[in-house]
Rosetta silent file (secondary structure, phi, psi, omega in degrees, C-alpha in Angstrom):
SEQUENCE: XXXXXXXXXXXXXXXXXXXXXXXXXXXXXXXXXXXXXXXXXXXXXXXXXXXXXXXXXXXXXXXXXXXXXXXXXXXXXXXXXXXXX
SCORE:     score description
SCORE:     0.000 S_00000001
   1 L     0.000  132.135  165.767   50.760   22.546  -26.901 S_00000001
   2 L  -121.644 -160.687 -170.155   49.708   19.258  -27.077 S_00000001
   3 H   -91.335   -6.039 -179.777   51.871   16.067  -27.577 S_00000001
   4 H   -90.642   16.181 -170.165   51.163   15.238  -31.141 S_00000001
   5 H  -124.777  -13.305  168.845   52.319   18.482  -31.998 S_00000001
   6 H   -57.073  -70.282 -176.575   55.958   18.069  -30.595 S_00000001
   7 H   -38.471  -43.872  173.308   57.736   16.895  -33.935 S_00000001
   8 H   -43.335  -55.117 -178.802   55.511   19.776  -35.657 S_00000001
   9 H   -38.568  -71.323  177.328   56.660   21.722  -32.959 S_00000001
  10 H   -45.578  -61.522 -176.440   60.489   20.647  -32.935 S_00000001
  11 H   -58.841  -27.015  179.567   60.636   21.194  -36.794 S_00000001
  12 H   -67.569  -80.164  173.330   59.189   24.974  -36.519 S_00000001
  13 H    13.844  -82.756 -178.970   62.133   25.188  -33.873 S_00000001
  14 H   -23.568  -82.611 -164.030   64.450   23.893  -36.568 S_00000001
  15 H   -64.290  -33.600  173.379   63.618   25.622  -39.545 S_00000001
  16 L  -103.213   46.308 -140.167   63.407   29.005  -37.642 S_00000001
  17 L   -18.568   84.460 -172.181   66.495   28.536  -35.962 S_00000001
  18 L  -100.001  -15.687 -171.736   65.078   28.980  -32.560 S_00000001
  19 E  -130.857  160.802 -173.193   66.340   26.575  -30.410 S_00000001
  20 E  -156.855  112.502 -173.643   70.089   25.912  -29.605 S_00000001
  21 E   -38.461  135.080 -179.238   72.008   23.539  -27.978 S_00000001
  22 L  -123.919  131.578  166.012   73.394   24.151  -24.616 S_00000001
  23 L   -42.075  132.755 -175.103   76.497   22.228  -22.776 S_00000001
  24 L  -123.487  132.780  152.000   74.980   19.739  -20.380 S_00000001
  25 L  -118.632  134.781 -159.027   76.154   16.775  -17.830 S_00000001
  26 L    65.366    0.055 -158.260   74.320   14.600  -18.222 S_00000001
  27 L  -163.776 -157.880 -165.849   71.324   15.644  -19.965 S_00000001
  28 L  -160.769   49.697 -176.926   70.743   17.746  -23.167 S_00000001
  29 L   -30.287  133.895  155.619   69.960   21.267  -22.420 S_00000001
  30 E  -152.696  156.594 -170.785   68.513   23.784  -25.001 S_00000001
  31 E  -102.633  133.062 -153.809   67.890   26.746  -25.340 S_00000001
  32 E   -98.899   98.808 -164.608   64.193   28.129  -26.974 S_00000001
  33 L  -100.189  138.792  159.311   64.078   32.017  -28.144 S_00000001
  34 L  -171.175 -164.354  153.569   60.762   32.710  -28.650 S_00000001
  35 L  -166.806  166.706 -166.521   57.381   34.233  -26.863 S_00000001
  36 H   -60.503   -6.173  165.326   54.169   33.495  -26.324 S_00000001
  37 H   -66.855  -36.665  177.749   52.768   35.816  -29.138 S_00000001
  38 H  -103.347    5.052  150.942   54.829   34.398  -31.690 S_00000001
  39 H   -85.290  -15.900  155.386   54.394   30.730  -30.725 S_00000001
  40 H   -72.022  -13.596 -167.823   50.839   31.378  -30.524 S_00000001
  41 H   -93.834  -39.986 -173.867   51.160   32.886  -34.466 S_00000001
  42 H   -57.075  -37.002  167.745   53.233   29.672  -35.273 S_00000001
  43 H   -28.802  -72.328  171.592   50.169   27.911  -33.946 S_00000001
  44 H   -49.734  -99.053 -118.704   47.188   29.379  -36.180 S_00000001
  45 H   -40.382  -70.523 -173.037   49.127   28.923  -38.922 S_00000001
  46 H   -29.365  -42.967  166.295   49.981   25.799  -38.529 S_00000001
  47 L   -56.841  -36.964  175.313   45.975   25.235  -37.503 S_00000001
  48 L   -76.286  -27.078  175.910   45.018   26.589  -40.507 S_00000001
  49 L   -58.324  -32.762 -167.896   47.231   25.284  -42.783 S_00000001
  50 L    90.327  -12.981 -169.047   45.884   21.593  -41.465 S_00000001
  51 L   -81.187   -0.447  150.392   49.235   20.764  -40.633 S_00000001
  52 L  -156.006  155.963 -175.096   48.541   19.999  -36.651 S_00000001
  53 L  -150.346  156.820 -155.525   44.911   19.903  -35.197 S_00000001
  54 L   -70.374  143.730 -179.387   43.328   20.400  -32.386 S_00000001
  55 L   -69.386  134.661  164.876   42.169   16.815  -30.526 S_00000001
  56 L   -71.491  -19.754  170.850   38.498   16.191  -30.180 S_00000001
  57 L   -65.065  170.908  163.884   38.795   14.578  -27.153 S_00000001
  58 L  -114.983  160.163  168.137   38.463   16.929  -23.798 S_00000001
  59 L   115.781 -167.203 -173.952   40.223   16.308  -20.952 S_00000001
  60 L   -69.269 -179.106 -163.359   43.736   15.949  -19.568 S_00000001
  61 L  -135.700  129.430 -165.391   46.357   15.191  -21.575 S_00000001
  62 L  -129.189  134.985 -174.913   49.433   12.543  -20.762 S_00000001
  63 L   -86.685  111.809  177.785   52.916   12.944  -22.009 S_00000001
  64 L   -80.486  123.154 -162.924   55.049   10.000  -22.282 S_00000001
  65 L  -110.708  151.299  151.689   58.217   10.328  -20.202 S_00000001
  66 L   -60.913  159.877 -166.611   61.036    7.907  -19.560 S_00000001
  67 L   -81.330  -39.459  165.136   59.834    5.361  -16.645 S_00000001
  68 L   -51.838  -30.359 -124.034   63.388    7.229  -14.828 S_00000001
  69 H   -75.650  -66.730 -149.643   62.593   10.477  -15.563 S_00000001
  70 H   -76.165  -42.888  170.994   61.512   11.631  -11.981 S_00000001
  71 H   -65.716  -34.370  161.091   64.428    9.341  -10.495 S_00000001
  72 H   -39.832  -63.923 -172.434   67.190   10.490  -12.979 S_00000001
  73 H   -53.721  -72.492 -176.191   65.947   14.306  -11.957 S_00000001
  74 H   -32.720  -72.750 -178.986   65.945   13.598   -8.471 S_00000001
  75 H   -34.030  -88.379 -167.709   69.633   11.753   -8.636 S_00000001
  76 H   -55.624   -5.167  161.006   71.141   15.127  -10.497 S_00000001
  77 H   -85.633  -42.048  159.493   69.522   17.364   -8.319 S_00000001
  78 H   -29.456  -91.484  172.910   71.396   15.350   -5.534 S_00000001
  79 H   -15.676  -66.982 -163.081   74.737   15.513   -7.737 S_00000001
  80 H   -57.863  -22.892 -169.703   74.260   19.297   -8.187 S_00000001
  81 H   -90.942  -23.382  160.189   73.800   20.075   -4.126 S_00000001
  82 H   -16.586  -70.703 -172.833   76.745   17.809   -3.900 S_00000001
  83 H   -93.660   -8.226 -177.472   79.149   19.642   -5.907 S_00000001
  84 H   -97.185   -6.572 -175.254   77.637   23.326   -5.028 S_00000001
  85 L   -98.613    0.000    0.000   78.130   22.406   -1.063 S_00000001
């Protein structure tokens, strides 16, 4: 996976009703049935089809995250040893 391929991604999800909301605090759990054989099948197709492609650049790859994201996690891992101690 790369990141221009999440909405592609998301929409496969969708349409094959694969992913499913899970109760959360704070956040917005879900849950993904799949495996890597048939998310690798969703893949070609998709490659062949033209409808996501692979980037010509090489190298790493950078995801954009909220500027919280590692302090939010960090806070709710707090919360959670909190309420589990």
């Amino acid at each position: 996976m790369v990141p221009e391929w999440a909405p592609w991604f998301m929409r496969e999800l969708n349409q094959r009703k694969a992913i499913r909301p899970l109760t959360g605090l704070g956040c917005s759990p879900v849950l993904v049935s799949g495996n890597k054989p048939i998310f690798l099948k969703w893949i070609g197709k998709a490659l062949r089809e033209g409808l996501i492609h692979i980037p010509k650049e090489n190298g790493s790859m950078t995801w954009k995250l909220p500027s919280n994201f590692l302090a939010r996690s960090a806070s709710e891992a707090a919360m959670t040893v909190r309420t589990t101690s």
